[in-house]
SETILO-616784 format. One record per residue (C-alpha): y, z, x. Coordinates in pm, whole numbers. Example, Ala and Ser with C-alpha at 12.3 -4.5 7.8 and 13.67 -1.06 7.14 Angstrom:
2
<rec><Y>-450</Y><Z>780</Z><X>1230</X></rec>
<rec><Y>-106</Y><Z>714</Z><X>1367</X></rec>
END
This chain:
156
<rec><Y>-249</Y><Z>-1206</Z><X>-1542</X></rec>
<rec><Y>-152</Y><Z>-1019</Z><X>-1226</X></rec>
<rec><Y>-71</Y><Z>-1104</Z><X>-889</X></rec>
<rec><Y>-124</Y><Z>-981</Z><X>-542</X></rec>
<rec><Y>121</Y><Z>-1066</Z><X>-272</X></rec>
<rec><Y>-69</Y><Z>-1052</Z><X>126</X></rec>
<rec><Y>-400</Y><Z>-1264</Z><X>61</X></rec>
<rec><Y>-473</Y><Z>-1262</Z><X>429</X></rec>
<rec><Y>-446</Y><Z>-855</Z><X>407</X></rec>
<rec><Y>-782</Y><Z>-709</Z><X>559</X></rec>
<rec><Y>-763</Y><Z>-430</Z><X>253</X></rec>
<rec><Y>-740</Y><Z>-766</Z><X>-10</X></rec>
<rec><Y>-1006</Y><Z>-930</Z><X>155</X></rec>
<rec><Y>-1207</Y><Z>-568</Z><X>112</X></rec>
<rec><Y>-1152</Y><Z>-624</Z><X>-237</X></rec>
<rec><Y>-1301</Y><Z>-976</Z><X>-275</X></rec>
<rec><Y>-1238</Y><Z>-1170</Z><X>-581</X></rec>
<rec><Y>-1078</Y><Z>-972</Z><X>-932</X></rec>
<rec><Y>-1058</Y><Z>-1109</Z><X>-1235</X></rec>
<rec><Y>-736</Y><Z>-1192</Z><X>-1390</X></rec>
<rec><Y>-559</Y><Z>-1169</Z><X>-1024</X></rec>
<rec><Y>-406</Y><Z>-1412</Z><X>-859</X></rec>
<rec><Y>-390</Y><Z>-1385</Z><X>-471</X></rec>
<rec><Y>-69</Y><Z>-1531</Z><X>-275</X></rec>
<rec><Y>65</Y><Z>-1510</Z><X>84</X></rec>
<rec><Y>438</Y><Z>-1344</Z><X>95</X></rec>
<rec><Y>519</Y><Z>-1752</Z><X>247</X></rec>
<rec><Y>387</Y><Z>-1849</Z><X>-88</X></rec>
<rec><Y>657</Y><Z>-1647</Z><X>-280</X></rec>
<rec><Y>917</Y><Z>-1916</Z><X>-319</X></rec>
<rec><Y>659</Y><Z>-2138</Z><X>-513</X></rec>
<rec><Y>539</Y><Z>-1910</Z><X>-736</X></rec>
<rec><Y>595</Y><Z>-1887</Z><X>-1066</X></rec>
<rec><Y>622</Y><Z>-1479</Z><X>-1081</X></rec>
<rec><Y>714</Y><Z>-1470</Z><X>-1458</X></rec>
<rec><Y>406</Y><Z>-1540</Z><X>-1590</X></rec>
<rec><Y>279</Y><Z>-1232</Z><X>-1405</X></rec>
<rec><Y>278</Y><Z>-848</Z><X>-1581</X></rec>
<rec><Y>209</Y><Z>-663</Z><X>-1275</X></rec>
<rec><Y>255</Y><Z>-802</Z><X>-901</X></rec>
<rec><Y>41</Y><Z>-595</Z><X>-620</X></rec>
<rec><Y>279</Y><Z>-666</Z><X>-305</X></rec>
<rec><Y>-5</Y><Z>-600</Z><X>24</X></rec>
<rec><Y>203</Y><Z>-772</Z><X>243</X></rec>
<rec><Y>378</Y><Z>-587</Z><X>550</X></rec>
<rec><Y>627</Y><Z>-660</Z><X>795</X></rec>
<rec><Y>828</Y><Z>-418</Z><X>1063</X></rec>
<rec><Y>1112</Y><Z>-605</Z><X>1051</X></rec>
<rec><Y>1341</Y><Z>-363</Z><X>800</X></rec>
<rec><Y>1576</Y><Z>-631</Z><X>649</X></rec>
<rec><Y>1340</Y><Z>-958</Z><X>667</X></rec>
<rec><Y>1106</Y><Z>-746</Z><X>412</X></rec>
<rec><Y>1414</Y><Z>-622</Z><X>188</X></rec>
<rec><Y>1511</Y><Z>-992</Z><X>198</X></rec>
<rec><Y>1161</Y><Z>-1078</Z><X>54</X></rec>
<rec><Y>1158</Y><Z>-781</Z><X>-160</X></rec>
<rec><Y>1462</Y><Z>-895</Z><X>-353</X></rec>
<rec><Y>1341</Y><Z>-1196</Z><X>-464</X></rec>
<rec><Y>1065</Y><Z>-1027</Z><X>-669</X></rec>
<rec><Y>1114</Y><Z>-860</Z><X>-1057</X></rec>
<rec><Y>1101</Y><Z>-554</Z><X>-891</X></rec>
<rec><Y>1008</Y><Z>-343</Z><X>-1192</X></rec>
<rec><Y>688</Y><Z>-552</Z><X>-1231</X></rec>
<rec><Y>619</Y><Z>-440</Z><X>-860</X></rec>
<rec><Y>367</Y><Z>-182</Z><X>-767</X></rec>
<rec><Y>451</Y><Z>-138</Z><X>-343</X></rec>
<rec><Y>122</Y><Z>-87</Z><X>-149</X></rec>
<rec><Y>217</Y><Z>183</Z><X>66</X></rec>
<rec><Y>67</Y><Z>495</Z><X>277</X></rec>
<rec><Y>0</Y><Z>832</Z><X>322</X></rec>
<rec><Y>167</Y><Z>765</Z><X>703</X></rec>
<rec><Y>510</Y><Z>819</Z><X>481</X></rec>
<rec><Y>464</Y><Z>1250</Z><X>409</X></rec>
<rec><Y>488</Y><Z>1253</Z><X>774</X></rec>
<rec><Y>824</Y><Z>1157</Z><X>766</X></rec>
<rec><Y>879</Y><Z>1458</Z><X>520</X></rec>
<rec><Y>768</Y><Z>1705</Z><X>798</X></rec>
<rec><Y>1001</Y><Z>1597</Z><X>1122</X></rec>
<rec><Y>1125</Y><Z>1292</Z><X>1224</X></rec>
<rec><Y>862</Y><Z>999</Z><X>1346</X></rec>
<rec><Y>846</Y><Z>840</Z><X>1669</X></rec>
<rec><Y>665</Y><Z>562</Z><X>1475</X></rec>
<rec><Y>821</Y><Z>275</Z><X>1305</X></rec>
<rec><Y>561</Y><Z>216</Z><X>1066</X></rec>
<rec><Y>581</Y><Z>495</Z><X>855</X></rec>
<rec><Y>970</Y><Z>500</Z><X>904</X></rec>
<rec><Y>955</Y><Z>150</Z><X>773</X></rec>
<rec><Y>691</Y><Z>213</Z><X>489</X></rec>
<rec><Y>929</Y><Z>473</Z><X>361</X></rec>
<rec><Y>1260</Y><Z>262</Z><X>330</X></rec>
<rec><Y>1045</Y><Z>-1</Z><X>148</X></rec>
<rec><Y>933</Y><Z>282</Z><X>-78</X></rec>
<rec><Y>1258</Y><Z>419</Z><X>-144</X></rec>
<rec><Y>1412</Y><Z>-17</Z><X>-211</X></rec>
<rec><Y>1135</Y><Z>-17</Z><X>-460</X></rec>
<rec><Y>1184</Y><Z>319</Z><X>-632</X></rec>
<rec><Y>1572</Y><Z>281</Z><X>-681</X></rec>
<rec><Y>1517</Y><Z>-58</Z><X>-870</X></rec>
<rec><Y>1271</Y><Z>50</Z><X>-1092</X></rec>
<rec><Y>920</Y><Z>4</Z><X>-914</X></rec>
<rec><Y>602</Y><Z>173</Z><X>-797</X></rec>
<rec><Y>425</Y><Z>289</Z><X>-495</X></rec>
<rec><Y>106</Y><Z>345</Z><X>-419</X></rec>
<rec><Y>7</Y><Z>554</Z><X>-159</X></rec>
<rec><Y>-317</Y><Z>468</Z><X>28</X></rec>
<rec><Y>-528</Y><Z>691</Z><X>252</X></rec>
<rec><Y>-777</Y><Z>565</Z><X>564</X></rec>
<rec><Y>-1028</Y><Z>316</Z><X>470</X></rec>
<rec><Y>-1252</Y><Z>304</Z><X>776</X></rec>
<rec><Y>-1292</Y><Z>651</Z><X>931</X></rec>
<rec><Y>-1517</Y><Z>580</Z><X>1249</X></rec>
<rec><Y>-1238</Y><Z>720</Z><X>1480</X></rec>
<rec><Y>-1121</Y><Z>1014</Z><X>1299</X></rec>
<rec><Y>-1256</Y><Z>1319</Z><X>1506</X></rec>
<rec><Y>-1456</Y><Z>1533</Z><X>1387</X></rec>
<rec><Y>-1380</Y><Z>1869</Z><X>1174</X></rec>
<rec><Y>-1077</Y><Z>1726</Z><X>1080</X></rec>
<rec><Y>-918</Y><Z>1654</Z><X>728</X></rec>
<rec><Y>-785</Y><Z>1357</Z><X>657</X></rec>
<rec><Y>-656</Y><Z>1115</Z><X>332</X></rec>
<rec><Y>-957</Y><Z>911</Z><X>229</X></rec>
<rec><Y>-887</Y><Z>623</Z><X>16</X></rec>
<rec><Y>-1212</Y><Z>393</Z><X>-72</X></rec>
<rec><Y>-1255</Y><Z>37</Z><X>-208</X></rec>
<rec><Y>-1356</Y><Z>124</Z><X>-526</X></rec>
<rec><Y>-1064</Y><Z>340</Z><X>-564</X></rec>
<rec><Y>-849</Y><Z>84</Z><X>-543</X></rec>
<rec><Y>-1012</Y><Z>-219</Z><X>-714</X></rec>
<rec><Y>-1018</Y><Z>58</Z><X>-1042</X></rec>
<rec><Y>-613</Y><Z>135</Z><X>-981</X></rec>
<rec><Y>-523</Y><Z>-248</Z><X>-965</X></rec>
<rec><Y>-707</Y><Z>-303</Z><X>-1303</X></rec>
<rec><Y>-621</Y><Z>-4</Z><X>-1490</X></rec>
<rec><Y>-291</Y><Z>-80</Z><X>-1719</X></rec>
<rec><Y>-54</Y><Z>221</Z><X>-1612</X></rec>
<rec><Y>147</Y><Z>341</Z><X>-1379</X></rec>
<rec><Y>277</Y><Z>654</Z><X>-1253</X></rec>
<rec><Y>623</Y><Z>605</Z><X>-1065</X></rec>
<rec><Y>446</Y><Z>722</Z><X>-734</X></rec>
<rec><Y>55</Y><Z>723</Z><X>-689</X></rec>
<rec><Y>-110</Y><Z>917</Z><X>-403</X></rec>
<rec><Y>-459</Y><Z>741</Z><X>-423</X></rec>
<rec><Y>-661</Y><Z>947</Z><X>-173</X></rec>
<rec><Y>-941</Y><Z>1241</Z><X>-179</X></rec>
<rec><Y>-917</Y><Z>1464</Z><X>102</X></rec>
<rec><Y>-1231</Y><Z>1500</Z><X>297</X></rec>
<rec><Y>-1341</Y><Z>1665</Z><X>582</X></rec>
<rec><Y>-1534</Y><Z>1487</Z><X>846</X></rec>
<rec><Y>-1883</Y><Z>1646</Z><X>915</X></rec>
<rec><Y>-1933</Y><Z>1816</Z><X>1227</X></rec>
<rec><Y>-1712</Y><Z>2034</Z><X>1520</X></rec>
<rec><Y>-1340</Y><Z>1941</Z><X>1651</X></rec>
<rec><Y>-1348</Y><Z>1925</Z><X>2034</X></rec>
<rec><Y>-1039</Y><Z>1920</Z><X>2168</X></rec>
<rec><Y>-1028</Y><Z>1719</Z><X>2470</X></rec>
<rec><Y>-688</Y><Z>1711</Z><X>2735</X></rec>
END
């Protein structure tokens, strides 16, 4: 049996019901018995840094694979403006040093990327196959690049 952790997640909702999953909310954690669980999916996301590592430690970390994002290379490049991928990054980094996993997700819905550019696509069916395969790299980048059909305008 597996669990995922952020039931009211628009991406968890995307994947409708799995088999053999269990779906909590991260308020649920205390009443849950996360033993009984092999792998636990955690979808759940919060910008406030040490609320999140407080929530984080009471999980078996090392049966934790950490939903995460492509945002995160960014931070490799030069230093973000953006908290979200700042904070995506330091959750990576709690979960890798105690023995975790991370998953890297691309866009879903790419209505409002312009056109001509390339850009991390991640799709449903992508993900509902890496939830129910049965291993894990340490890190996962689970995306396809693709170009979006047509010419880049730049507008200023």
């Amino acid at each position: 049996m597996r669990l995922i952790i952020g039931k009211n997640s628009k991406l968890v909702r995307l994947l409708g019901s799995i088999s053999n999953f269990s779906y909590i909310s991260h308020k649920e954690v205390n009443n849950c018995e996360l033993r009984k669980y092999s792998k636990i999916f955690i979808f759940s996301h919060s910008s406030k840094s040490e609320e999140y590592i407080n929530f984080l430690n009471k999980l078996p970390i090392k049966k934790v694979i950490f939903i995460s994002t492509t945002a995160v290379l960014a931070n490799f490049f030069r230093k973000q403006p953006f908290l979200y991928p700042k904070n995506k990054e330091t959750y990576e980094k709690f979960i890798l040093n105690n023995g975790g996993k991370v998953v890297r997700l691309g866009i879903f819905d790419d209505d409002w990327v312009p056109l001509g550019l390339r850009y991390p696509k991640t799709t449903i069916n992508q993900l509902i196959n890496f939830v129910s395969q049965e291993n894990f790299k340490k890190v996962e980048n689970l995306y396809n690049l693709k170009r979006k059909d047509g010419k880049y305008k730049k507008t200023m």
